[in-house]
C-alpha positions, -999 to +999 in steps of 0.1 A: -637-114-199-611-136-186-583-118-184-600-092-162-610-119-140-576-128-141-561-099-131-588-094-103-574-131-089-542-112-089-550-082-069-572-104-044-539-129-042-520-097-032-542-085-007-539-116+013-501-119+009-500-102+049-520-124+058-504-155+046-467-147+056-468-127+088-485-155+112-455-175+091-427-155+097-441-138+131-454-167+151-444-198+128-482-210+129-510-206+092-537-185+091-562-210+082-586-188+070-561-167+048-550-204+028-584-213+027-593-182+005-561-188-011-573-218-024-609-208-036-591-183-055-566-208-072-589-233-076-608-208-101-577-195-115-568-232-122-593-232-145-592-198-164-553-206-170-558-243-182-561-231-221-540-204-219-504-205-238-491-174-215-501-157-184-490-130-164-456-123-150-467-102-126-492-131-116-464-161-116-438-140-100-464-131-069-473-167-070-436-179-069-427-150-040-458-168-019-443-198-018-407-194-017-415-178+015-440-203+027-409-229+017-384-213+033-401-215+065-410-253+059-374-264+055-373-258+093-402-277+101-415-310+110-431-326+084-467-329+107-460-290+107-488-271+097-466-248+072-451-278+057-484-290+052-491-257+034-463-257+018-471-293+003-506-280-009-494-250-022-469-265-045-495-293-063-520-257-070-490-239-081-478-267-104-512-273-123-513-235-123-480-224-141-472-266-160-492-283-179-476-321-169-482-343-199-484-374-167-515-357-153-531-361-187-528-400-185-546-402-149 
């Protein structure tokens, strides 16, 4: 069912929220490897959420806590900055993710 697979997305997401935001907050540089399955998993989230009218709080607010502190970080970087990058990436996932943008529908 979807909504398991959902909810599994979830828990994985939360798994690698150490290994997102330490390296960040730590040693101000991105664990590749931890955005990269990040992304896999949001890519297929993307895609379970697209028809749905409501989805988790629990998912949108561990969503939202990623990158506000990914984005807090990137306000005091350079723009070439790796986390800015992030940030940046993070941001166009999270906004096909929680909005459906009636301007992406004319592209």
């Amino acid at each position: 069912m979807i909504n398991d697979r959902i909810i599994e997305i979830e828990e994985e997401i939360n798994k690698l929220t150490v290994e997102l935001l330490v390296p960040i907050r730590t040693s101000k540089t991105v664990n590749k490897e931890a955005f990269d399955k990040l992304y896999v998993l949001l890519d297929e989230l993307k895609e379970l959420v697209k028809e749905e009218i409501l989805i988790r709080r629990k998912l949108a607010g561990l969503l939202f806590f990623i990158y506000t502190s990914i984005s807090a970080e990137a306000e005091h970087a350079h723009y070439s900055n790796p986390i800015f990058i992030e940030t940046g990436k993070l941001e166009g996932y999270l906004s096909k993710i929680l909005w459906d943008s009636p301007f992406g529908k004319c592209v």
